[in-house]
C-alpha positions as CSV (number, residue, x, y, z in Angstrom):
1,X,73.5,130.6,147.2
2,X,75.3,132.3,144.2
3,X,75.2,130.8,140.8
4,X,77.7,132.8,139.6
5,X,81.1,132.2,138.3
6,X,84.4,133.7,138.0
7,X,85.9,133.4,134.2
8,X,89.7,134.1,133.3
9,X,89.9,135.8,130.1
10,X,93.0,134.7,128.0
11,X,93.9,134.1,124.7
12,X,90.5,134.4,122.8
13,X,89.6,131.8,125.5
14,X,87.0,132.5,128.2
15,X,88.1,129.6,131.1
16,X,85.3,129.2,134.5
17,X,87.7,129.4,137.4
18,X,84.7,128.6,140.1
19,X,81.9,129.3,141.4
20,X,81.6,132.3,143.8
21,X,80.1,132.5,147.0
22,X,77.4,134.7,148.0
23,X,79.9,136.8,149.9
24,X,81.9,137.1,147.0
25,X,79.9,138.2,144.6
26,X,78.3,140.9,147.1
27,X,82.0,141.8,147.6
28,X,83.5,142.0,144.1
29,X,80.2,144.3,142.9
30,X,80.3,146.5,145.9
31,X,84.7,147.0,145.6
32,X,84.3,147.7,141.8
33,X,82.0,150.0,142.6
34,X,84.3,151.9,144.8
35,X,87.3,151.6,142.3
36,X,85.0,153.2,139.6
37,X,84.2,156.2,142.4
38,X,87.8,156.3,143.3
39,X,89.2,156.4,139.8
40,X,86.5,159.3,138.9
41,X,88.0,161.8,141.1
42,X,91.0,160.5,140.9
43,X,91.0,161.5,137.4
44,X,90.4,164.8,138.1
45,X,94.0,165.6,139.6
46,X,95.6,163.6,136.8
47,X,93.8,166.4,134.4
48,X,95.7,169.0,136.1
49,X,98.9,167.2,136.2
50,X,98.8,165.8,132.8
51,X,97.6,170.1,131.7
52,X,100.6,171.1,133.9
53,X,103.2,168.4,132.0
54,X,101.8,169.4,128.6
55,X,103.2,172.6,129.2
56,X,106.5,172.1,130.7
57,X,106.9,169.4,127.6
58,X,106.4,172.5,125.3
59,X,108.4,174.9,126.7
60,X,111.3,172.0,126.5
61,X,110.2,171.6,123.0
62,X,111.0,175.5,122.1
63,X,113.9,175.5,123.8
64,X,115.6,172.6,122.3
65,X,114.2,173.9,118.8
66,X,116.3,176.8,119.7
67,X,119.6,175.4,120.5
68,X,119.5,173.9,117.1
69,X,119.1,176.7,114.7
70,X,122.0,177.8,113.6
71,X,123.3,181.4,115.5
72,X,123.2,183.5,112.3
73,X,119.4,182.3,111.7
74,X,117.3,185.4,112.0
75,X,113.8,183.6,111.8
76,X,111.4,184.4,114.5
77,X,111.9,181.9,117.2
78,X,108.2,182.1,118.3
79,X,105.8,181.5,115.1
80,X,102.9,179.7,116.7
81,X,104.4,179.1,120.2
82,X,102.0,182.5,121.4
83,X,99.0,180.6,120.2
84,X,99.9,176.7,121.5
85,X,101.5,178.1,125.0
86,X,97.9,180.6,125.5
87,X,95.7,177.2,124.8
88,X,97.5,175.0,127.3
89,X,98.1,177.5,130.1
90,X,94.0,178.0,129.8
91,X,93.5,174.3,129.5
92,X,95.8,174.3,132.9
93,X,93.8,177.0,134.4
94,X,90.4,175.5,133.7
95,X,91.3,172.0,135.1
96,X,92.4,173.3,138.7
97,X,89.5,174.9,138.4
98,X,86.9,171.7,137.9
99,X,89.3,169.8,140.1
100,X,88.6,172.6,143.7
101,X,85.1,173.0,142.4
102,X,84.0,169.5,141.9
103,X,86.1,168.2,144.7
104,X,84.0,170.6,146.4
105,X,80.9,170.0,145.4
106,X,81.3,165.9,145.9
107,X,82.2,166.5,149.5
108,X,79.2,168.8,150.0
109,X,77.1,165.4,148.5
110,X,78.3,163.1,150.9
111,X,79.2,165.1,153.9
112,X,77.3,164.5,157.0
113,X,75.2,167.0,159.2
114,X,77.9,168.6,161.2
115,X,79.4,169.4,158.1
116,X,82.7,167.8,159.0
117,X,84.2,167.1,155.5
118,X,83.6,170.3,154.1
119,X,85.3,171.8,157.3
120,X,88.5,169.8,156.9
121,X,88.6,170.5,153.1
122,X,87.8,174.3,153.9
123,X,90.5,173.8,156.1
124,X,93.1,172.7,153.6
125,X,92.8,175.2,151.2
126,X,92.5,178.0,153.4
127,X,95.5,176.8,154.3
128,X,97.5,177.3,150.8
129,X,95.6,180.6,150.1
130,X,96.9,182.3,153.2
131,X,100.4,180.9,153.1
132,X,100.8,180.8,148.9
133,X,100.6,184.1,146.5
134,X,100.9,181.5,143.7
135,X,97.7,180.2,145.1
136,X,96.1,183.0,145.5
137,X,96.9,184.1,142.4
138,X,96.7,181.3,139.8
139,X,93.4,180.9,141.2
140,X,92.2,184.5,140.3
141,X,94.0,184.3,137.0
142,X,91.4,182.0,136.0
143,X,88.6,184.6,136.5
144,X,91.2,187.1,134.9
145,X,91.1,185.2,131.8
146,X,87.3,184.9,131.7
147,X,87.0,188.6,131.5
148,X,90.2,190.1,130.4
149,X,91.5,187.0,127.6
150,X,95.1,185.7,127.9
151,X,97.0,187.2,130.5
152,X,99.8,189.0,129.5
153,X,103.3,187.3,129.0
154,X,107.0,188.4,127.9
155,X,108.8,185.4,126.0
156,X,112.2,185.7,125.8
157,X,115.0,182.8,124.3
158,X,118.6,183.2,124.5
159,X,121.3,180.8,124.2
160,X,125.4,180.9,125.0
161,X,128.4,179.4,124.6
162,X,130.2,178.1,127.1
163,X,132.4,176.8,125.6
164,X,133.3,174.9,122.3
165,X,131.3,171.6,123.4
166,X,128.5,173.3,125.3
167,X,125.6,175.4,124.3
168,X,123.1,177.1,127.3
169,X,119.9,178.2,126.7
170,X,117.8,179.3,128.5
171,X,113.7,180.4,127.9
172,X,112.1,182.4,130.3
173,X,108.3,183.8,130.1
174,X,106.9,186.1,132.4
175,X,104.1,187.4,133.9
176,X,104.0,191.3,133.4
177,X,102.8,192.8,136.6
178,X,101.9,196.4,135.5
179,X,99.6,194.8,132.7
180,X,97.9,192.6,135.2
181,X,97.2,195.5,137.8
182,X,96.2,198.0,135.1
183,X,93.5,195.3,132.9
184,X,91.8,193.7,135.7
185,X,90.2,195.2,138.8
186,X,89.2,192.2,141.0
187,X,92.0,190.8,142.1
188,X,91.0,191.5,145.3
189,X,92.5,192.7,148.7
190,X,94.2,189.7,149.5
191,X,96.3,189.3,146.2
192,X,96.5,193.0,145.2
193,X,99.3,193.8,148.1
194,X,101.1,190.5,147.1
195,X,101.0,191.2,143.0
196,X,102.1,194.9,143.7
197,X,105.0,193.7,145.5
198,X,106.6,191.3,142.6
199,X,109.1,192.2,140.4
200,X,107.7,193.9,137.3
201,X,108.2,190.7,134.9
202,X,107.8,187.5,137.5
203,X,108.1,183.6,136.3
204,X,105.6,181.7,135.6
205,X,107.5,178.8,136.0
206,X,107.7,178.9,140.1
207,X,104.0,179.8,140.1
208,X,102.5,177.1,138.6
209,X,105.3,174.6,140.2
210,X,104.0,176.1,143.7
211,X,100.5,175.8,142.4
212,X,100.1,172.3,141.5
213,X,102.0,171.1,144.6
214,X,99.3,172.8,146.7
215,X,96.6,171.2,145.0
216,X,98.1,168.0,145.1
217,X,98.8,168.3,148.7
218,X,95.0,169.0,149.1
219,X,94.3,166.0,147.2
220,X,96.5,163.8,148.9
221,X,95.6,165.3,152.8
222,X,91.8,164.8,152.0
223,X,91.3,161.5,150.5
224,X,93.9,159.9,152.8
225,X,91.7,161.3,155.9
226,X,88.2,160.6,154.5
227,X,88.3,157.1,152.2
228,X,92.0,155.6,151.3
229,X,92.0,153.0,153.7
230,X,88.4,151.9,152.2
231,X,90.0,151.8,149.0
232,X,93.0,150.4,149.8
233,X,90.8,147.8,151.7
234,X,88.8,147.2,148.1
235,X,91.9,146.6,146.3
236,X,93.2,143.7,148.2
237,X,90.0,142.1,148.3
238,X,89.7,142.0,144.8
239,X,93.4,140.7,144.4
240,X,92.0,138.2,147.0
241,X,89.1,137.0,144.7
242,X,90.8,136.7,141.6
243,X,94.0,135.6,143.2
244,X,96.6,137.9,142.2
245,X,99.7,139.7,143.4
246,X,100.0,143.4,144.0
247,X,101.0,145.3,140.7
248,X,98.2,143.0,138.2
249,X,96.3,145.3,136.2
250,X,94.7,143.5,133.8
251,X,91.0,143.3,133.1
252,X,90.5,139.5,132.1
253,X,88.5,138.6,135.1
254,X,84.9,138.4,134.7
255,X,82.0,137.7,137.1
256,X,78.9,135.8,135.8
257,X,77.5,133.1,134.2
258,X,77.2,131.0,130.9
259,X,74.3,129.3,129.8
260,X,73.5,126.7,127.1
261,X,69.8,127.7,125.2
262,X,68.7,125.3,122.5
263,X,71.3,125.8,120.0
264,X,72.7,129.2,121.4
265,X,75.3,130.2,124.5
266,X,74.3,132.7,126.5
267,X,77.0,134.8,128.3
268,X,76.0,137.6,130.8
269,X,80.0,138.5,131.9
270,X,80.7,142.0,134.0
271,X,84.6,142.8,133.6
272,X,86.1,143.1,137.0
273,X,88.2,146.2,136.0
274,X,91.7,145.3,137.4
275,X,92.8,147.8,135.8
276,X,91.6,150.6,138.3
277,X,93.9,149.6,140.5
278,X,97.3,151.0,139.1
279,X,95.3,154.7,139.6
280,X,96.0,153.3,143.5
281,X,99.6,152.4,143.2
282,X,99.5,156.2,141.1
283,X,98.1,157.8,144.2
284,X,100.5,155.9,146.2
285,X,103.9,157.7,144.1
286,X,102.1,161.3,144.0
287,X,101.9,161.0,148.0
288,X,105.8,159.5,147.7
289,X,106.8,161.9,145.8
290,X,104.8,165.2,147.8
291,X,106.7,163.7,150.7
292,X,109.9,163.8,149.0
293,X,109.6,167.7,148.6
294,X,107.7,168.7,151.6
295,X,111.1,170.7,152.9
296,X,110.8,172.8,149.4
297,X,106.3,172.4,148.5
298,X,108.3,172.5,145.0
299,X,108.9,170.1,142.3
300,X,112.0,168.9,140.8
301,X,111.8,169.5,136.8
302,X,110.1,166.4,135.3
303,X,109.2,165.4,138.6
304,X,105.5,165.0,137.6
305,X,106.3,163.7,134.2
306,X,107.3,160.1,135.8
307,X,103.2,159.7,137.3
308,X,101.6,160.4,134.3
């Protein structure tokens, strides 16, 4: 029989609830346990989206900068903006990057001996390279970068008029085909045709919007085949034990015991991290919200910004 004890946390106050079953115990341990897996590779899409925001939020910065200066200001619009877009656009490129290849790897782990998981994933991405150029492409600009540096862009900020109470502007930065083809040799036969046949300065914008909806879709399609429903299971459970509604996310529940010594207290207390489970209910609005644009596989601007 367990000797252990659930304790509320509140206040500066640590208050024993009861004492826990045998089942209990062995059923709080085991469903952390999976929340600490889930939120670990969960993490790794919310890297990408979080690279993929950072970007958007300074391209929004520069051209709202813009609109401001005054129209017969001459200074150079750009200054640093070269050096801080070049850093986030690698830091974009290198987390899509860990997120396919450790995604990967962790199904390789833990794939059994038909090799069913890695099929299915195989599968899914497949799936995006042969139907997307943006995925095709992003994902060989990464390599471009390790060998050739940045990859060549044309920024460009205008703004107009349209009449006396409001101003447009608009910012536009572009790949430049030509200088892609003629620095870098291996983008191989299946995104050479495709890159030859854009227009000699293409957005980057619709590229990396079609990029990140792909690899959220792959992230969504897997996990909800292979272990959601475990997870989902694990959350209620824990809501169960410590007797909460859906939506708590706070860790003041603790499993374990308190002991008197002599003159001393002894507390040996594990955090039940409650906490986890918001990166659940986030999982649960990415898969809303890749529903909601299944007709376009394109995000709405700021779309992404409301997850994370």
């Amino acid at each position: 029989m367990s000797t252990l004890e659930l304790f509320h946390l509140t206040e500066g106050n640590i208050k024993s609830l009861r004492v826990l079953s045998q089942t209990e115990v062995d059923s709080v341990i085991s469903n952390c346990l999976k929340l600490i897996a889930f939120q670990r590779h969960h993490a790794l899409i919310e890297y990408v989206i979080y690279n993929y925001n950072a970007l958007n939020d300074l391209f929004e910065k520069k051209a709202m900068e813009y609109t401001s200066v005054e129209l017969n200001d001459l200074s150079y619009p750009f200054d640093n903006f070269f050096l801080e877009s070049n850093a986030l656009i690698l830091n974009f490129l290198a987390s899509a990057r860990t997120f396919i290849d450790h995604m990967e790897a962790n199904i390789r782990k833990s794939d059994n001996e038909k090799g069913t998981k890695i099929s299915f994933f195989k599968q899914l991405t497949a799936h995006e390279f042969d139907i997307k150029f943006s995925y095709k492409f992003m994902g060989k600009l990464r390599n471009y970068v390790q060998h050739c540096g940045m990859p060549p862009l044309n920024y460009s900020l205008s703004k107009n008029h349209e009449d006396i109470n409001i101003l447009s502007t608009t910012l536009n930065v572009m790949f430049n085909r030509d200088a892609l083809l003629r620095e870098y040799d291996s983008w191989g036969s299946h995104v050479i045709p495709e890159l030859k046949a854009q227009t000699p300065e293409f957005s980057i914008f619709i590229l990396m919007n079609e990029y990140i909806y792909s690899l959220i879709k792959i992230y969504i399609t897997y996990t909800k085949q292979d272990n959601l429903l475990e997870t989902l299971k694990a959350k209620q459970e824990i809501l169960s034990i410590i007797n909460q509604d859906e939506g708590y996310y706070l860790n003041d529940y603790a499993l374990g015991k308190i002991t008197t010594q002599d003159k001393s207290i002894k507390m040996n207390l594990s955090t039940i991290p409650a906490s986890l489970l918001k990166k659940i209910d986030t999982f649960s609005k990415i898969e809303l919200l890749l529903e909601d644009h299944k007709a376009t596989e394109f995000f709405n601007y700021n779309s992404l910004k409301e997850i994370i």
